[in-house]
C-alpha positions as CSV (number, residue, x, y, z in Angstrom):
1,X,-245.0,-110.4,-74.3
2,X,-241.6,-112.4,-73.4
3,X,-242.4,-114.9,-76.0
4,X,-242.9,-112.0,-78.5
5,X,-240.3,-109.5,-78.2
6,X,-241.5,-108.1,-81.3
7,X,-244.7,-106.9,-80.1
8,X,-242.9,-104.8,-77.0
9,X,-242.7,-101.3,-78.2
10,X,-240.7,-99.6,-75.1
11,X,-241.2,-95.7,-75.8
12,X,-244.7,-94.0,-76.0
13,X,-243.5,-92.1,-79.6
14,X,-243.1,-95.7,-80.9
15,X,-246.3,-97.0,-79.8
16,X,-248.2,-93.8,-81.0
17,X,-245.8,-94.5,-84.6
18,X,-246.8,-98.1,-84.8
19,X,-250.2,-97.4,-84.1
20,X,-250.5,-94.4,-86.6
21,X,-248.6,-96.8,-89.7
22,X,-250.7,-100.0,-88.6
23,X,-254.7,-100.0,-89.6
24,X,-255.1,-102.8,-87.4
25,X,-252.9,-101.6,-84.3
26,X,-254.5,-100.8,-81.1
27,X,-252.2,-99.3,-78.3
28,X,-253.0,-98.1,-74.8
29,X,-251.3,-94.6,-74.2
30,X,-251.5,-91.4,-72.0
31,X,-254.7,-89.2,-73.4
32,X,-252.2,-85.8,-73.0
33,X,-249.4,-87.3,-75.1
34,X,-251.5,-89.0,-77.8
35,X,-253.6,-86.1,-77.9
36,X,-251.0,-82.9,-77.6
37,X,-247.5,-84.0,-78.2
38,X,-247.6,-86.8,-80.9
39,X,-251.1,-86.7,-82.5
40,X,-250.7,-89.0,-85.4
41,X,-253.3,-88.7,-88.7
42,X,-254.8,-91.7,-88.2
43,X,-254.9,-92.5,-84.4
44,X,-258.3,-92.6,-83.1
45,X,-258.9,-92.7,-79.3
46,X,-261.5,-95.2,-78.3
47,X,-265.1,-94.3,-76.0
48,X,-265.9,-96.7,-73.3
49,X,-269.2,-96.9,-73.2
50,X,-270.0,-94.2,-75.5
51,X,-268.1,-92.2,-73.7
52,X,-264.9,-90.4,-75.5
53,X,-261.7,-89.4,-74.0
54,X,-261.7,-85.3,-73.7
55,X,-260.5,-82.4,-71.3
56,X,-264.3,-82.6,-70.5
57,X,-265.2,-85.9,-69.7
58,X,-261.9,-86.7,-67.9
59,X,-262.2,-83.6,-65.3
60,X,-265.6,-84.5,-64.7
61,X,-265.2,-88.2,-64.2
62,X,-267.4,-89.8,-66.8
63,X,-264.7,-91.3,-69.1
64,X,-264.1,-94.2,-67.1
65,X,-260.1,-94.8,-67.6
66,X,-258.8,-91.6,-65.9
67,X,-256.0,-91.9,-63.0
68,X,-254.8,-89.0,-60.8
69,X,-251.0,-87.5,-61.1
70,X,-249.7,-86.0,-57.7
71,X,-247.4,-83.5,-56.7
72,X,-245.8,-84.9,-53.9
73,X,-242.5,-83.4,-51.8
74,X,-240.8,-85.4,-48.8
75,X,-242.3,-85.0,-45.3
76,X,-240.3,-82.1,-43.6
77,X,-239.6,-80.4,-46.5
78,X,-239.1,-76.8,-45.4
79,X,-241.9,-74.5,-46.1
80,X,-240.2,-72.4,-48.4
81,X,-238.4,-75.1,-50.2
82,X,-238.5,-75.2,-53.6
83,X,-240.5,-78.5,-53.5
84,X,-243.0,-76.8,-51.2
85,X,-243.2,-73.2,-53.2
86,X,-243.5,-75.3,-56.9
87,X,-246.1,-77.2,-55.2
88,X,-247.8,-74.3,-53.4
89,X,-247.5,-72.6,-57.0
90,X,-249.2,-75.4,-58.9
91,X,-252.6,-74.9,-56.7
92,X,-253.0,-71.3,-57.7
93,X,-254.9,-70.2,-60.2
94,X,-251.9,-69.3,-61.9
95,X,-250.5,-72.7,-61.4
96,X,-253.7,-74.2,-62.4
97,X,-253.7,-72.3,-65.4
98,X,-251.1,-73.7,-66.5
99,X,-251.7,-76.9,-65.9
100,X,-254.9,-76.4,-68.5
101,X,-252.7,-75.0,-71.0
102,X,-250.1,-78.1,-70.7
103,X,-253.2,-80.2,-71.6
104,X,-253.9,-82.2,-68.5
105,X,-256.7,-81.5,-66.5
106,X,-256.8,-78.8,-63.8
107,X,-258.3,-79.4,-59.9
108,X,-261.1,-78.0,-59.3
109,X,-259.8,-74.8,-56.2
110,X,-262.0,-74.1,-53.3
């Protein structure tokens, strides 16, 4: 890509524009932000092996290109800090909720 600085689109809206203006583009972008915060009219999301990126297949594993997205906080954190409570939050029902509702793909509770 150095030896085409033309081709380097540095923002996720201007991939997902380029894409949507250019029948022959192909990009590679996250599934929630294609999907819920810039859908374009003619972006199409490709299957891998038949199988197409949804809510579905991602939660249940069979789209293959799927990565996990943590919630971390820094070892010692007090309990009730608000690291530890928004984490603590985010594995509740409630949290997991909404979670669903922001488009990415809730954890299963036990």
């Amino acid at each position: 890509m150095i030896d085409a600085p033309d081709l380097m689109i540095e923002t996720m809206i201007g991939l997902i524009s380029a894409v949507d203006w250019d029948r022959a583009g192909i990009g590679y972008s996250v599934y929630y932000y294609t999907v819920f915060m810039a859908p374009g009219d003619n972006i199409k999301l490709a299957a891998i092996d038949g199988i197409a990126p949804t809510t579905a297949t991602i939660a249940d594993g069979t789209y293959p290109l799927v990565t996990d997205v943590y919630a971390v906080i820094r070892a010692g954190a007090a309990k009730n800090s608000p690291a530890a409570r928004l984490r603590d939050w985010l594995l509740t029902g409630a949290g997991q909720a909404v979670v669903a509702e922001s488009g990415y793909v809730p954890v299963e509770l036990e």
